[in-house]
C-alpha positions as CSV (number, residue, x, y, z in Angstrom):
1,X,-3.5,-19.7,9.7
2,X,-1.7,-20.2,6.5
3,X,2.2,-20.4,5.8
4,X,4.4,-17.7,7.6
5,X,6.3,-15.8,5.1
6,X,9.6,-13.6,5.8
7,X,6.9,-10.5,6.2
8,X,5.5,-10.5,9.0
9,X,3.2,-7.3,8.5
10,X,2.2,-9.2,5.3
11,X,1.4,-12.0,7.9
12,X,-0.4,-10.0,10.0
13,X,-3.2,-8.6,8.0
14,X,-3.4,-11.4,5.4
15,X,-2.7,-14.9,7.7
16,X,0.2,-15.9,5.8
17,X,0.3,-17.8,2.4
18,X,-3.3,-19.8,2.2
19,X,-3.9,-22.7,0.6
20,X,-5.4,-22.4,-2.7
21,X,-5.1,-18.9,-3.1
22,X,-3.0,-16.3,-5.1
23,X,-0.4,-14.1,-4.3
24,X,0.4,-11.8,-7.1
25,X,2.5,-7.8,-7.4
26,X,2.3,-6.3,-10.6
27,X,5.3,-3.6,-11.3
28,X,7.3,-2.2,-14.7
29,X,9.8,-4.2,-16.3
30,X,13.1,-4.3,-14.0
31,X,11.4,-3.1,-10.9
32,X,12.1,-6.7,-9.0
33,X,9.3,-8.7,-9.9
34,X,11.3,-12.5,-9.9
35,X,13.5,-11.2,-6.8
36,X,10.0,-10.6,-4.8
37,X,8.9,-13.8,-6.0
38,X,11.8,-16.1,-5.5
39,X,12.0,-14.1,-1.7
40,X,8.1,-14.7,-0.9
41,X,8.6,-18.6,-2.0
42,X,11.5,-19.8,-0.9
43,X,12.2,-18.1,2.4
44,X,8.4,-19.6,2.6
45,X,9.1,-23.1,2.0
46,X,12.6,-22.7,4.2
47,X,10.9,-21.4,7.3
48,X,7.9,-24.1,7.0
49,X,9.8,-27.3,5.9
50,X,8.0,-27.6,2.9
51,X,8.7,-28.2,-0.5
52,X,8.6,-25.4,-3.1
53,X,8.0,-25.5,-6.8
54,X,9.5,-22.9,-9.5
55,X,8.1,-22.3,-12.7
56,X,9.9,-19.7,-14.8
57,X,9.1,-18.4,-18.1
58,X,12.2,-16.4,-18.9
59,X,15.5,-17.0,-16.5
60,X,17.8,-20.1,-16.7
61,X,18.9,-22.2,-14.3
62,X,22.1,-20.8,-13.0
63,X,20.2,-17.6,-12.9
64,X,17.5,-18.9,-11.0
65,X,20.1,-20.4,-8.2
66,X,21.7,-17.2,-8.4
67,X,18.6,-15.8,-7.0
68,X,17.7,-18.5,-4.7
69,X,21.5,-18.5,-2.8
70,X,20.6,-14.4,-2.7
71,X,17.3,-15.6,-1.3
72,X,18.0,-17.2,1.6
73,X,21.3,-15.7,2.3
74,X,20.1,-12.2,2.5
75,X,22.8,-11.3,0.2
76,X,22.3,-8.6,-2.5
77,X,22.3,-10.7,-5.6
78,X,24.6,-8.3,-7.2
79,X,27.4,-9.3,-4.7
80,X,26.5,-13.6,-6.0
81,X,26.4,-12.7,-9.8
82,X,30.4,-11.1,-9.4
83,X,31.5,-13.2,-7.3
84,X,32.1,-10.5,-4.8
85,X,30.6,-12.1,-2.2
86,X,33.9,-13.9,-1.7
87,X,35.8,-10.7,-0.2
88,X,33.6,-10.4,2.3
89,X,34.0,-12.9,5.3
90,X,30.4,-12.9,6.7
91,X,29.1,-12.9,3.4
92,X,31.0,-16.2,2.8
93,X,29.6,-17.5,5.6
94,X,25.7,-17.0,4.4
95,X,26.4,-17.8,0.9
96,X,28.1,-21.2,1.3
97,X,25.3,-22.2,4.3
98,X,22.8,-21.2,1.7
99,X,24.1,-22.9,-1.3
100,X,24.9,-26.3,1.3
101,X,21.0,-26.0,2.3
102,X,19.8,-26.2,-1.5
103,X,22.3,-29.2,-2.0
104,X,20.8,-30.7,1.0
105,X,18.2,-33.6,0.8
106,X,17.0,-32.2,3.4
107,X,15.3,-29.6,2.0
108,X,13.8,-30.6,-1.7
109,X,13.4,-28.1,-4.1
110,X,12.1,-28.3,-7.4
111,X,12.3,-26.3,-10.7
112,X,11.2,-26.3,-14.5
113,X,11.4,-23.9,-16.8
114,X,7.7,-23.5,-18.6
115,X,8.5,-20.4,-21.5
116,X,7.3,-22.2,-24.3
117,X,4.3,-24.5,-22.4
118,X,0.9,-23.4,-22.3
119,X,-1.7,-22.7,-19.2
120,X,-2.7,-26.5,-20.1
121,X,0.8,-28.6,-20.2
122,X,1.7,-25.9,-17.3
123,X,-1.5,-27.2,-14.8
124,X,-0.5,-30.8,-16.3
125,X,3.5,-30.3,-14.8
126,X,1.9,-28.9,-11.5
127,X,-0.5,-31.7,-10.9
128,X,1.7,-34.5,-12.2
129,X,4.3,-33.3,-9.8
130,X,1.8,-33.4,-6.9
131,X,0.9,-36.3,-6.8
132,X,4.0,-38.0,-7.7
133,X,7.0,-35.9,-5.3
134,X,4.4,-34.7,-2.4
135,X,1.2,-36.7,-1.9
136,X,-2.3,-35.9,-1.7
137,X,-3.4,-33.7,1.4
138,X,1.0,-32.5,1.8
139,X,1.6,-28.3,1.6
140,X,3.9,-27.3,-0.9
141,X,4.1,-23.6,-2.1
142,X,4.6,-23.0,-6.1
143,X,6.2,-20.1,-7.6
144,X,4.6,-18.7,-11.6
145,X,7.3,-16.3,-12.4
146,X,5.4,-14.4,-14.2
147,X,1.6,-14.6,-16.0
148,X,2.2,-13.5,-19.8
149,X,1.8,-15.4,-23.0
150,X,3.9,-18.5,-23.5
151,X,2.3,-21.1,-25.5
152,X,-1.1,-19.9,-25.7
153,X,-2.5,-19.3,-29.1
154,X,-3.8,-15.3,-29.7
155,X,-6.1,-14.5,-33.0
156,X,-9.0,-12.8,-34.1
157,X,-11.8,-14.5,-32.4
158,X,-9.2,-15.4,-28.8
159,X,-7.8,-11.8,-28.1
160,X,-4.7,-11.5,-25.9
161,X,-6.2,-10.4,-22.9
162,X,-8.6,-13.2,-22.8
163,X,-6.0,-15.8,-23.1
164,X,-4.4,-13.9,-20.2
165,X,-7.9,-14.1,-18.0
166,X,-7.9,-17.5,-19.2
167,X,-4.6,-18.1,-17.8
168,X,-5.2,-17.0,-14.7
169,X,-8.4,-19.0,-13.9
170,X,-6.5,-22.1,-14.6
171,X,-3.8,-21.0,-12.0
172,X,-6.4,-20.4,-9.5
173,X,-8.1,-23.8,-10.1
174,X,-5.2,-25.8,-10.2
175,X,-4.3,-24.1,-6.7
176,X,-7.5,-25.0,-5.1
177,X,-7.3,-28.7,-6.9
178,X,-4.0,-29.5,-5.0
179,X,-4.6,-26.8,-2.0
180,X,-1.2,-25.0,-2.5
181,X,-0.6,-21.2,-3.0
182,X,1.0,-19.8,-5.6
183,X,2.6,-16.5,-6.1
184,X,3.1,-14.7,-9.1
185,X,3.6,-11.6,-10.7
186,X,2.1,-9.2,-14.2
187,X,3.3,-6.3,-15.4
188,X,2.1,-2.9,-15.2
189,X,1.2,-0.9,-17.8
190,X,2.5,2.7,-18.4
191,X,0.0,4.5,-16.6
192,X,2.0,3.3,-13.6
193,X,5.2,4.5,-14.4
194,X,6.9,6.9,-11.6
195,X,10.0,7.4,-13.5
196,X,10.2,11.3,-13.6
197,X,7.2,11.7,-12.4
198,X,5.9,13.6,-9.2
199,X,3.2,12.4,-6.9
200,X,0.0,13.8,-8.4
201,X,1.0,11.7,-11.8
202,X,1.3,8.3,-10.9
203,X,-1.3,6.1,-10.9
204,X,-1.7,3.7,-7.7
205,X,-4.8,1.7,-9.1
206,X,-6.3,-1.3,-10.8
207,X,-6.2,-0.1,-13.9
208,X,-2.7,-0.2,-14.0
209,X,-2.4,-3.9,-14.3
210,X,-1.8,-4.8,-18.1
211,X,-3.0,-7.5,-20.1
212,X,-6.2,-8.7,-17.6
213,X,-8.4,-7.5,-15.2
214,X,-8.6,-11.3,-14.2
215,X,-6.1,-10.8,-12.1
216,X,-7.8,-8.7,-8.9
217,X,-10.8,-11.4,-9.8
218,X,-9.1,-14.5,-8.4
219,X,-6.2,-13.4,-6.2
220,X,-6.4,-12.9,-2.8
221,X,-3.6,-10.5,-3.1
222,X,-2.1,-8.2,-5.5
223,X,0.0,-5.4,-4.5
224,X,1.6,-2.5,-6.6
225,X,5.4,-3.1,-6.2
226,X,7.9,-0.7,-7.5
C-alpha cells in the first residue's frame, strides 16, 4: 500500500514505505548506516518515479553521489571511490547508466547538507521544499542521515537525550504534515557491540538504541542492523 522498496520481504510484512511514517536501523559506527539509507531512498524514489530528498549531517557532496551512483548501480562503493570500476566492462556499463539517470531531468533529486541546522530550520528546509519543488497532495520520500545533535542547544535544565526525543517528534510531525516517509538511522550503544563477542553476549534489544528511547515511540520501523 505504500512505496515499494528494493526489499521485497521488507515489503511484504510492512506494505512498503508509508506515508507519514518512520523508517529507522540503529547500528555501531561504521556498520553501514548512510549505505542502508541512501539504498532504502533512492532505489525507492527510482522504482516509484518520485522525487527524493537527502539531508545529511556529516558527508559531502561528492561523497554523497559517490553513494548514490553505488546505489542504483549495484556497484560496491569501494570499486566508485578508486575508480576501479573502470576495469571492469559491465561495471562501466551500470556506473555511467547510473550517473546519466541522476544527470537526467527526468528524475529530480534533491540534496542539502543540514550538520550545523537544528530540528527547527531542518523541518523549515523540509516544508519549504514541499511546497515549493513538489506540491501539496505529490509523494516524495526524504532521507535524515542520521538523528544526533546538530544545532540543538544541551544544558542543565535540556539534557541531551531530551533534545534527541525532541528531535525525533519533530521528524515524525513534519512527516505526517506533508505525508512523506522518511528514513533514518541512530546509533547503538555499546551493549550492542558483537565485535569479539559470542552469541549469548550480544544484546538484540531496545535498550541498545543510544541517545532516546523516542525512537521505537514514533517509528513504525526500527531494525538492529549490523
Amino acid at each position: 500500500s505504500g512505496l515499494s522498496t528494493s526489499f521485497p520481504e521488507f515489503d511484504r510484512l510492512f506494505g512498503g514505505l508509508l506515508p507519514g511514517n518512520i523508517y529507522a536501523i540503529i547500528s555501531r559506527p561504521g556498520q553501514g548506516k548512510s549505505t542502508w539509507i541512501n539504498e532504502m531512498c533512492l532505489r525507492t524514489a527510482a522504482d516509484n518515479n518520485v522525487p527524493p530528498l537527502l539531508l545529511d549531517t556529516e558527508m559531502g557532496t561528492r561523497e554523497v553521489q559517490f553513494r548514490m551512483v553505488s546505489a542504483l548501480s549495484g556497484v560496491s562503493l569501494w570499486y566508485i571511490q578508486t575508480g576501479n570500476w573502470r576495469k571492469n566492462a559491465e561495471m562501466c556499463k551500470k556506473v555511467r547508466a547510473a550517473w546519466k539517470k541522476i544527470e537526467s531531468e527526468d528524475w529530480r533529486y534533491y540534496y542539502y547538507p543540514v550538520g550545523n541546522k537544528s530540528i527547527d530550520e531542518v523541518c523549515s528546509l523540509i516544508r519549504r521544499w514541499y511546497y515549493s519543488k513538489i506540491g501539496r497532495g505529490n509523494p516524495c520520500v526524504i532521507a535524515y542521515d542520521y538523528i544526533k545533535l546538530t544545532g540543538e542547544r544541551v544544558g542543565n535544565n535540556w539534557a541531551e537525550h531530551q533534545a534527541i526525543g525532541e528531535k525525533i517528534d519533530r521528524l515524525k510531525k513534519i512527516a505526517e504534515e506533508i505525508g512523506a516517509p522518511i528514513v533514518t538511522a541512530m546509533q547503538q550503544n555499546r551493549s550492542g557491540e558483537a565485535f569479539n563477542r559470542r552469541v549469548s553476549q550480544i544484546q538484540d534489544d531496545s535498550s541498545t538504541a543510544a541517545l532516546s528511547d523516542r525512537l521505537q515511540w514514533f517509528a513504525s520501523f526500527v531494525g538492529i542492523f549490523r
